[in-house]
C-alpha positions in Angstrom: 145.6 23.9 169.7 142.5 25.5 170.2 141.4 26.6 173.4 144.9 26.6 175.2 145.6 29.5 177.1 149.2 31.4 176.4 151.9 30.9 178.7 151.2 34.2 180.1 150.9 34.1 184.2 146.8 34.1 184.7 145.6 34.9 188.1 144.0 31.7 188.9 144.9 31.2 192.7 141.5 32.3 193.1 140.3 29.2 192.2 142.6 27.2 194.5 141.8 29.0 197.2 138.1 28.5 196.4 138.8 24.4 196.8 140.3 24.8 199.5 137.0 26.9 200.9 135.0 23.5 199.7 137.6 21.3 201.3 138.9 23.0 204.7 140.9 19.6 204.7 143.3 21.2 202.1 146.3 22.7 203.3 147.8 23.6 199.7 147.7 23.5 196.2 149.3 24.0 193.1 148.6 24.4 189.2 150.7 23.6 187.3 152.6 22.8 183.4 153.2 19.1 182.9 157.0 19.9 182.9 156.3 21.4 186.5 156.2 25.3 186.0 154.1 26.5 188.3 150.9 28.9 187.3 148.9 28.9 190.6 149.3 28.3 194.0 147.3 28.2 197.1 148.5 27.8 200.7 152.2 27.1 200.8 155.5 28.8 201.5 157.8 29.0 198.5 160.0 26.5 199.7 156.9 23.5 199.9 155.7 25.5 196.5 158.9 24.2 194.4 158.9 21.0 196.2 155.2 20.1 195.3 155.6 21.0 192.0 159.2 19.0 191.1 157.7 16.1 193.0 153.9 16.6 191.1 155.9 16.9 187.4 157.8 13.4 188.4 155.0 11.5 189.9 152.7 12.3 186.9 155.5 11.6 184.0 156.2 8.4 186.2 151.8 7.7 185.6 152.2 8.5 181.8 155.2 6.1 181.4 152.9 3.3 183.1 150.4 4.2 181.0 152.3 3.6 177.6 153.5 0.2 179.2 150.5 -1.4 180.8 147.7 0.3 179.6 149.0 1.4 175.7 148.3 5.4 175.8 149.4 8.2 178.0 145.9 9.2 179.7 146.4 9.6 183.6 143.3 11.1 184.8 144.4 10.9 189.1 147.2 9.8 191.2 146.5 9.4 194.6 149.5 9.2 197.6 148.4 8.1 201.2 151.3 9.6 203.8 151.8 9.1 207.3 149.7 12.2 208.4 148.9 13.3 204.9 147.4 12.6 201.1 148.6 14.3 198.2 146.3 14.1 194.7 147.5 14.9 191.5 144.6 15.2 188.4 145.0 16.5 185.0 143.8 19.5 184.4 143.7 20.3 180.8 146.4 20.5 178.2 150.0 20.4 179.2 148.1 21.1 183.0 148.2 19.2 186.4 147.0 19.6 189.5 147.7 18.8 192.5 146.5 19.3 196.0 148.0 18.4 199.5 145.5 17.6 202.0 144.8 16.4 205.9 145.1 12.5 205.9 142.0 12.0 207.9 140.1 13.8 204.6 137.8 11.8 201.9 140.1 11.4 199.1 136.6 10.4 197.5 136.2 14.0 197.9 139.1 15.8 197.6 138.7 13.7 193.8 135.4 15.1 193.1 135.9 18.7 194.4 139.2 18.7 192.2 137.1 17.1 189.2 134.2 19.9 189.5 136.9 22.7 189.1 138.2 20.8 186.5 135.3 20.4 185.0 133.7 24.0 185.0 137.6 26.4 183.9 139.0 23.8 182.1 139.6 25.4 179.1 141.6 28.3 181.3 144.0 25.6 183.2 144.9 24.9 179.3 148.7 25.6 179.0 150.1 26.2 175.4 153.2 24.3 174.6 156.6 25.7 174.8 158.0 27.3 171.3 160.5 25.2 170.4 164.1 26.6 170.8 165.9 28.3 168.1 168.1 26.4 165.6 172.2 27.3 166.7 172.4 28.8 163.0 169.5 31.2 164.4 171.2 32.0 167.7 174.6 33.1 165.8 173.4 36.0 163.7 
């Protein structure tokens, strides 16, 4: 897979909190694996930080599934949820990467979906997160 980063840890909270500059409607965001391990994080409290990212894993496998149904592939490119007081927007981000952003409900989710595209866009290749190596064969574990 060319172009995916490792699954080192990369400082990129920089760039969340530089969306969040763009869109002072933002109160939080997280990058993060497909499978929900989180790599960067802007703007919540540890506890919101785990939420977001279990419920941003299950809402974007829940997309994919649709996809193979109704639409024959996997490609999700946004999901959007309107709350009571509150939006939350999830994007793919790369390889294996998804983002998602929690923002004011009285925001433009027109765009909180272009600001999240543009940063996308312009690091994509560094949101890239390599897949997992696959676990060693019981045989392997016993000697």
């Amino acid at each position: 897979m060319a172009g995916t980063t490792s699954n080192q840890p990369a400082d990129l909270a920089w760039l969340l909190k530089g969306l969040a500059q763009e869109v002072p409607a933002i109160g939080g965001s997280v990058l993060l694996s497909s499978d929900g391990m989180v790599k960067a994080r802007h703007g919540l409290d540890r506890t919101s930080l785990e939420y977001l990212a279990a419920l941003t894993s299950g809402l974007f496998s829940i997309s994919r599934s649709a996809s193979t149904r109704f639409d024959n592939g996997t490609d999700v490119r946004q999901v959007v949820a309107e709350l009571h007081s509150s939006q939350l927007s999830i994007s793919w981000a790369g390889f294996n990467s998804v983002l998602a952003v929690l923002a004011e409900g009285s925001a433009d989710p027109a765009v909180i979906g272009f600001e999240m595209a543009r940063l996308i866009k312009a690091v994509r290749p560094f949101l890239d997160t390599a897949p997992r190596p696959a676990p060693a064969a019981a045989d392997d574990r016993m000697r």
